[in-house]
C-alpha positions in Angstrom: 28.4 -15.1 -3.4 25.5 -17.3 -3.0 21.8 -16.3 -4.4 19.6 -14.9 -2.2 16.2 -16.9 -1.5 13.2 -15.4 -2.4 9.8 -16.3 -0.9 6.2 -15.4 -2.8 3.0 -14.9 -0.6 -0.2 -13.5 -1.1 -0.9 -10.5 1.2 -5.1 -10.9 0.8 -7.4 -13.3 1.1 -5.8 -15.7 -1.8 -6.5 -15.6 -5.0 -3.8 -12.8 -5.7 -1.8 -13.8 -8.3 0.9 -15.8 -6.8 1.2 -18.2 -9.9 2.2 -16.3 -12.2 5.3 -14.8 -10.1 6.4 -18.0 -8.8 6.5 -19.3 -12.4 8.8 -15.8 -13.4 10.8 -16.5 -10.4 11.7 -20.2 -11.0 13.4 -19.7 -13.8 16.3 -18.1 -11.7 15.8 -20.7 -9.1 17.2 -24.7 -8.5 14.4 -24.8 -5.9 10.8 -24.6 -6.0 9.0 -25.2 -2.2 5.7 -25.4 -0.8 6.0 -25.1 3.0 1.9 -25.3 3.6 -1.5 -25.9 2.7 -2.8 -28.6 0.2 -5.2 -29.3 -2.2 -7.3 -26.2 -1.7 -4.2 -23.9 -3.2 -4.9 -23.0 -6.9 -2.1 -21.5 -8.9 -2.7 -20.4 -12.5 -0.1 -20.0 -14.9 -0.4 -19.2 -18.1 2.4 -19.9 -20.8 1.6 -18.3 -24.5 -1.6 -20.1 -25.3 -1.3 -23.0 -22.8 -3.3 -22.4 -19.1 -1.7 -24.3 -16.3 -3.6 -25.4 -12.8 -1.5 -26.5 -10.2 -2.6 -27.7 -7.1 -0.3 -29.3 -5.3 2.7 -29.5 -7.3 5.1 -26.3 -6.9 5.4 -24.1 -10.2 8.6 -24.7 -10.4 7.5 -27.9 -12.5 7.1 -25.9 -16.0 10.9 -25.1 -15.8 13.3 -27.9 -16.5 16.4 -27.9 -14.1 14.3 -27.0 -11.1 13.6 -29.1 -8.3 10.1 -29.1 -7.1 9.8 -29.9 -3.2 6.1 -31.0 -1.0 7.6 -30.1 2.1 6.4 -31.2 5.5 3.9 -28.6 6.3 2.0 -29.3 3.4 -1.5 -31.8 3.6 -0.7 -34.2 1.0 -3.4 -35.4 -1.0 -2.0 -38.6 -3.2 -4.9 -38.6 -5.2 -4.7 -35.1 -6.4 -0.8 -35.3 -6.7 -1.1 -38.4 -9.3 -4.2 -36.7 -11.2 -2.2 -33.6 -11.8 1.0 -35.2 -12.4 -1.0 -36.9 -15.2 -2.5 -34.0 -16.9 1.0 -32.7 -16.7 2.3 -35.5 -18.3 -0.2 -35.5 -20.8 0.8 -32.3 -21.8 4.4 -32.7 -22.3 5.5 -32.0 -18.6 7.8 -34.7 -17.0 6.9 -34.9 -13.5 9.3 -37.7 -11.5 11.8 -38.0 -8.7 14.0 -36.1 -10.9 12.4 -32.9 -10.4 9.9 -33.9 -7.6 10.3 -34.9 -3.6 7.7 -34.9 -1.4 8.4 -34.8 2.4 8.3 -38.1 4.1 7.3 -36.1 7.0 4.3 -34.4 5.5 0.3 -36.2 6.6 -1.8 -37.5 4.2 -5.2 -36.2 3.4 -7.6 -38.9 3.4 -10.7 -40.2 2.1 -12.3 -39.6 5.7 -11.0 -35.9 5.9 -12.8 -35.2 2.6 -15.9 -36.6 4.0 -16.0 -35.3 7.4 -14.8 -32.1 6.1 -18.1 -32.1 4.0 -20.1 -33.4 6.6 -19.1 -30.5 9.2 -19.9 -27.7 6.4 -23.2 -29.2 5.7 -24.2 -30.1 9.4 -23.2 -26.3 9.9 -25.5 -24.6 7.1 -26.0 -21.1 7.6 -23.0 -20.7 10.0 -20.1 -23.1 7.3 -16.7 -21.7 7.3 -16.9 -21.8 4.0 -13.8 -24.5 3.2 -13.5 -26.3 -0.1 -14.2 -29.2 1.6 -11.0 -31.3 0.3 -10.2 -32.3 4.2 -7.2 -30.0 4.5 -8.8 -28.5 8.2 -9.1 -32.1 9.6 -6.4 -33.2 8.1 -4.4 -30.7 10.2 -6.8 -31.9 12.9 -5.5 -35.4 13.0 -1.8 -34.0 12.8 -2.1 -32.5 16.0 -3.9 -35.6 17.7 -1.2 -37.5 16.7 -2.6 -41.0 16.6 -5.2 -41.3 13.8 -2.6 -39.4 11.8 -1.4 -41.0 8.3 2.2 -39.3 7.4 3.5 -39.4 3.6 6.3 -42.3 5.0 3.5 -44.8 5.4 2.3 -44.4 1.6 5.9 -45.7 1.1 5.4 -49.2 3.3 2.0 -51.1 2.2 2.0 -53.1 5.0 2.4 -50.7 7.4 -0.3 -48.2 5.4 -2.5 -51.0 5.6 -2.1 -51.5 9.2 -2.6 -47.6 9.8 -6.4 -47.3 7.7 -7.3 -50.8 9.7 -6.5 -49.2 12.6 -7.9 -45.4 12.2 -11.3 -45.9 9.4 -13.1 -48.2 11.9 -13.4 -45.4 14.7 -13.9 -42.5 11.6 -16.8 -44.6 10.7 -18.2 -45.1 14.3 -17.9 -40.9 14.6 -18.9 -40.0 11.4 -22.3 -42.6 12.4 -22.8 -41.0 16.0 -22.2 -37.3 14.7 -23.9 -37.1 11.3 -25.9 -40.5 10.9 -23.5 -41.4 7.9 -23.2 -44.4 6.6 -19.6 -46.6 7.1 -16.4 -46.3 4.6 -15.4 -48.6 2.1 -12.6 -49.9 3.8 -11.2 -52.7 1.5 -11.6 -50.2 -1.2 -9.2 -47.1 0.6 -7.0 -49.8 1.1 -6.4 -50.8 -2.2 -6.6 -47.1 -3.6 -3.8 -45.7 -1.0 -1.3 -48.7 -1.7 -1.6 -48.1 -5.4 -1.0 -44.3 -5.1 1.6 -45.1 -2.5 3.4 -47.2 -5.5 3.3 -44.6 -7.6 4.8 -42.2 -5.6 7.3 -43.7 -3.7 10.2 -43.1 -5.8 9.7 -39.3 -5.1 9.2 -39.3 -1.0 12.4 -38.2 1.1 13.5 -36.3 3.9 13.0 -32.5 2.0 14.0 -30.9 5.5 17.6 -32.2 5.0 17.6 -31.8 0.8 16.5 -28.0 1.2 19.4 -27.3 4.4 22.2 -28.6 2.2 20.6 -26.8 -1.0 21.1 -23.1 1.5 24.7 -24.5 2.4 25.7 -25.2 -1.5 24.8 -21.3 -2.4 21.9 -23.2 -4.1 18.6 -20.9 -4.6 15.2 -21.9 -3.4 12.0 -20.1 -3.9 9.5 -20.7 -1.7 5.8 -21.2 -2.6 3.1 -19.7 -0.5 -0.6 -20.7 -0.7 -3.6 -19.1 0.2 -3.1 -15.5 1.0 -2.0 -14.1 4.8 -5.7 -13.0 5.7 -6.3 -16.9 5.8 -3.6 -17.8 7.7 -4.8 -20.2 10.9 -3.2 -17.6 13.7 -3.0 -14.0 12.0 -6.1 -14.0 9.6 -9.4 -13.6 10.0 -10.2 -16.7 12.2 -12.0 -18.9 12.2 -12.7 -18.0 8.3 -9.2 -19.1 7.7 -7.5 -22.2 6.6 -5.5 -24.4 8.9 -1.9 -23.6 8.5 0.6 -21.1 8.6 0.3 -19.4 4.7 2.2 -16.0 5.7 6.3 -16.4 5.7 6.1 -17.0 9.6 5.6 -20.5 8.1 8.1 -21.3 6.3 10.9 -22.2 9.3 8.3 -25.0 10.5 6.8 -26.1 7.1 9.2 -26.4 4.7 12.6 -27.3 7.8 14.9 -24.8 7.1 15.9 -21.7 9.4 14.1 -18.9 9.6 17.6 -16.9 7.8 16.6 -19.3 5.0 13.3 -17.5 4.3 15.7 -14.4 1.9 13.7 -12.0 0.6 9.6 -11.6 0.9 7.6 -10.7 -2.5 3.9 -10.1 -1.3 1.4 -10.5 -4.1 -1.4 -8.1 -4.1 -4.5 -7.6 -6.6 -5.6 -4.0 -7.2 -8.6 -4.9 -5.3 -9.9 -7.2 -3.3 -11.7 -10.8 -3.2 -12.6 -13.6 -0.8 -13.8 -16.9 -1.6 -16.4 -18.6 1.4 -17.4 -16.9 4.6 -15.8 -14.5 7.1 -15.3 -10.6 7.4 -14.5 -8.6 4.2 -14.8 -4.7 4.8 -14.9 -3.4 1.4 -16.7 -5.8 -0.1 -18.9 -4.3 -3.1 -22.0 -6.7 -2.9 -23.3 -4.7 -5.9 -22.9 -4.0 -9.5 -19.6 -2.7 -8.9 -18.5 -5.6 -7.6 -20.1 -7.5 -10.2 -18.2 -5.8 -12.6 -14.9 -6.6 -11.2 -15.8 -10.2 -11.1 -17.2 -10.5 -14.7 -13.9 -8.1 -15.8 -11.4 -9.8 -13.4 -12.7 -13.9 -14.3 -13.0 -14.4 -10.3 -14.3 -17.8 -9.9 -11.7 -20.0 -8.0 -8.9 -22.0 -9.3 -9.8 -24.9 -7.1 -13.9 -24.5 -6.4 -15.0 -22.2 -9.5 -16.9 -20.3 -6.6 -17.7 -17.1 -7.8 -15.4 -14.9 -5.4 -16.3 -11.8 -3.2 -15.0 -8.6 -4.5 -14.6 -5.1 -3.3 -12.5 -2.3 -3.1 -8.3 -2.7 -2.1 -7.7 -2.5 1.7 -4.4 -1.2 2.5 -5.5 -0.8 5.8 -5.2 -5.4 5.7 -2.3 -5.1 3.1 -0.2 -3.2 5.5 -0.9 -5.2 8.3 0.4 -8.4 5.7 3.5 -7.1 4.7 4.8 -5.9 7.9 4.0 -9.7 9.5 6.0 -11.2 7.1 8.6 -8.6 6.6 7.7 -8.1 2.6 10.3 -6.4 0.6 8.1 -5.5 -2.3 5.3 -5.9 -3.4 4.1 -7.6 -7.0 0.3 -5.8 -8.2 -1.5 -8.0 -10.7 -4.8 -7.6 -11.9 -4.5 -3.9 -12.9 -6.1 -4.1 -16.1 -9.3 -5.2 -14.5 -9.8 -1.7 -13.1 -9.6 -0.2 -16.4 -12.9 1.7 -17.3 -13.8 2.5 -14.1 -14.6 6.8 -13.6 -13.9 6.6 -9.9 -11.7 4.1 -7.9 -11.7 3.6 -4.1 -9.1 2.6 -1.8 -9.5 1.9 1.7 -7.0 4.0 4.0 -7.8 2.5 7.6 -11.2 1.4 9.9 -13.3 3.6 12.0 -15.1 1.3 14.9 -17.5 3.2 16.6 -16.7 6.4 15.2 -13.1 6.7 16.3 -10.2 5.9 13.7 -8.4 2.3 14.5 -4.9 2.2 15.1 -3.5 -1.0 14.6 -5.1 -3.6 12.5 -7.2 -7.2 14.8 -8.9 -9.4 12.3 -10.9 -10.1 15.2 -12.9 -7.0 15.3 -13.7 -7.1 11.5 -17.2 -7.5 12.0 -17.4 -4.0 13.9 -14.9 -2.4 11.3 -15.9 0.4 8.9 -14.0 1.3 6.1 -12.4 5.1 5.5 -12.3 5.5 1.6 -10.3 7.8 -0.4 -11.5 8.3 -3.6 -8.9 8.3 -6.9 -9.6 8.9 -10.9 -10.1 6.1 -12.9 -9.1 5.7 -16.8 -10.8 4.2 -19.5 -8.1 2.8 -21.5 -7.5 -0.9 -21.8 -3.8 -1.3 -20.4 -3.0 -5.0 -21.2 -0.6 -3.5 -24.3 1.7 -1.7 -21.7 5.0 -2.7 -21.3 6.4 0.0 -19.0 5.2 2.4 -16.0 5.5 4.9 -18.6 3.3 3.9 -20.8 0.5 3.6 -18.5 -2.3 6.3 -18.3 -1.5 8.8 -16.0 -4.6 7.5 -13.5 -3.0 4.7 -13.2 0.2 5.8 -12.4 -1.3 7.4 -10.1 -3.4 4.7 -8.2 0.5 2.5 -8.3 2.1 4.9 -6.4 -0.3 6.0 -4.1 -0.3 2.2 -3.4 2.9 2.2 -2.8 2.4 5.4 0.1 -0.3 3.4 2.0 1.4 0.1 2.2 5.0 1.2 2.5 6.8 -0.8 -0.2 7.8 -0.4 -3.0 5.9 -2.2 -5.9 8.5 -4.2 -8.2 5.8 -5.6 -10.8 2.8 -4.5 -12.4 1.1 -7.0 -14.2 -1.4 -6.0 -16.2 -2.7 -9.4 -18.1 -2.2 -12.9 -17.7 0.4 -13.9 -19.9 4.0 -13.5 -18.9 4.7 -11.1 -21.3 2.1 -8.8 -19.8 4.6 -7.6 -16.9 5.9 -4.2 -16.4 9.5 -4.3 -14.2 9.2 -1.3 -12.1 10.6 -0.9 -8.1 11.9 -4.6 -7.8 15.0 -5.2 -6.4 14.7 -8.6 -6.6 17.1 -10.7 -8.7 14.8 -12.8 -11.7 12.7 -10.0 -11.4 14.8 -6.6 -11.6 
């Protein structure tokens, strides 16, 4: 009987742990796949004493046997891809085409997304979406105009790569000059960087739509990557503070080419509170020494940016809404430990708007949204040394499964550190996990 797939999202605003689980999971996996998002995803791993942080390549890459796979959703950024593959590399991590394919099918983020991306957020001051300016949103842009589009098959053909910037940097510069008075590209010089990266990388580029179908008809196992978390996803989060694809598992069909039966089961990552990283709506945020302590406690500065994040209280109210879009099967809760030594802990149950309980969640009417708290014990004990549910102080016990009540499913893992070692199995029924 063949493996069942296993997909990992984040079920918040990103930042949620995800890392750490895919990098659990891979082990039982042949598979590793990102289906969307780029350069602006920021896993951390952390293995003994060594601290991984991968951008664009999948996990799966710290686990020998396992086939790591850009697929065609994601916006591919060759610059980034080579710069991490040489820190890995430096580090004792092969990284080739014998663990690595990237989607031939997948666009290219470049140089003129970065700098229109950084143009837009500056020309927009007060009212920035808040990106991390590496040209993911325009990237996504050009995808859907179609013609000043760059895909990852012409990094594999100089001459036709060549053609494509002569073609498409000309009429970036003459926009980027009309809309923000900037002055023109280096053309000669993207030229020569993108066929050297395109070099480089052209051993690894295939068609991963067709390697990932055969891989669900061999019985073969794939995990599949999310990034970002499903409050930023470009149709069901909290637009337009979101990013530009489709980070819940609705994406995965279109982003990584498989069917949706291929998606197996959903593990939703969720912190035991809650952060955001740039503009947008964020109900419980605690824009005050309490959330100041979380952040300090919790290290919340981003993978990618080292912003400082927003923090606040957990919202099942969002959570709920999350899992039930992607049809979560459990649920993984990291970040425990950073709750302990609070006396009171807060969790919000729903939204009043206008003084009459919401029924079902709209991340459009966030702004008007108030939270409805319910107030839990908190426990002073450090909990990093905890190994099982059991051993856990009864407060926190406590908050787990009342998590569990408000979200409706079950919670498999607990982590309660960043190490692997600091995981407590609980409700999973997930194989690599249970």
């Amino acid at each position: 009987m063949a493996r069942q797939n296993v997909t990992v999202i984040g079920l918040q605003w990103g930042d949620e742990g995800k890392g750490k689980l895919v990098d659990w999971l891979a082990e039982s996996c042949d598979y590793v796949a990102r289906y969307c998002g780029g350069a602006n995803a920021g896993h951390t791993v952390v293995v003994g004493k060594e601290r991984y942080a991968l951008h664009l390549i999948p996990c799966g890459v710290l686990h020998k046997g396992v086939m790591n796979v850009v697929g065609n959703g994601v916006a591919f950024d060759p610059a980034v891809a080579a710069k991490e593959m040489d820190e890995l590399s430096a580090r004792g991590v092969s990284v080739g085409p014998e663990n690595l394919i990237i989607s031939a099918a997948a666009n290219v983020v470049m140089p003129w997304h970065k700098l229109h991306d950084s143009l837009s957020e500056k020309q927009l001051g007060d009212s920035r979406i808040g990106t991390t300016t590496r040209g993911i949103g325009p990237c996504y842009a050009d995808k859907a105009l179609r013609w000043p589009a760059v895909r990852v098959a012409d990094l594999a053909d100089a001459d036709q790569l060549v053609g494509r910037i002569r073609q498409i940097a000309p009429a970036k510069n003459a926009i980027f000059a009309a809309l923000y008075q900037a002055p023109p590209m280096d053309v000669s010089a993207i030229e020569a960087e993108c066929v050297e990266l395109g070099r480089r990388l052209s051993p690894m580029i295939g068609n991963t739509g067709a390697v990932l179908r055969r891989a669900c008809q061999q019985g073969k196992r794939i995990l599949f990557e999310g990034g970002q978390g499903s409050m930023l996803d470009v149709d069901h989060g909290t637009y337009p503070f979101v990013t530009s694809s489709s980070v819940s598992a609705c994406g995965i069909p279109a982003g990584a080419g498989v069917p949706p039966s291929a998606v197996g089961q959903v593990v939703g990552v969720i912190k035991a509170y809650s952060t955001r990283v740039g503009g947008g709506p964020f109900p419980t945020e605690q824009n005050n020494p309490t959330g100041d302590r979380v952040r300090q406690r919790g290290r919340e500065y981003g993978t990618t940016t080292g912003r400082p994040r927003r923090c606040g209280w957990f919202d099942a109210f969002a959570v709920r809404y999350t899992a039930a879009l992607s049809g979560v099967s459990e649920l993984s809760l990291s970040l425990l430990d950073v709750l302990g030594g609070f006396d009171k802990i807060q969790v919000c149950t729903g939204y009043k708007m206008d003084g009459r309980p919401v029924a079902d969640y709209d991340a459009a009417l966030l702004d008007k949204a108030v939270p409805v708290y319910e107030t839990l014990a908190g426990w002073p004990d450090e909990i990093s040394d905890c190994r099982s549910f059991g051993s856990l102080p009864p407060a926190a016990q406590v908050y787990v499964n009342r998590l569990e009540e408000l979200v409706g499913r079950p919670v498999g893992l607990i982590s309660v550190g960043p190490e692997r070692s600091q995981t407590i199995r609980h409700h999973s029924g997930i194989e690599g996990l249970a």
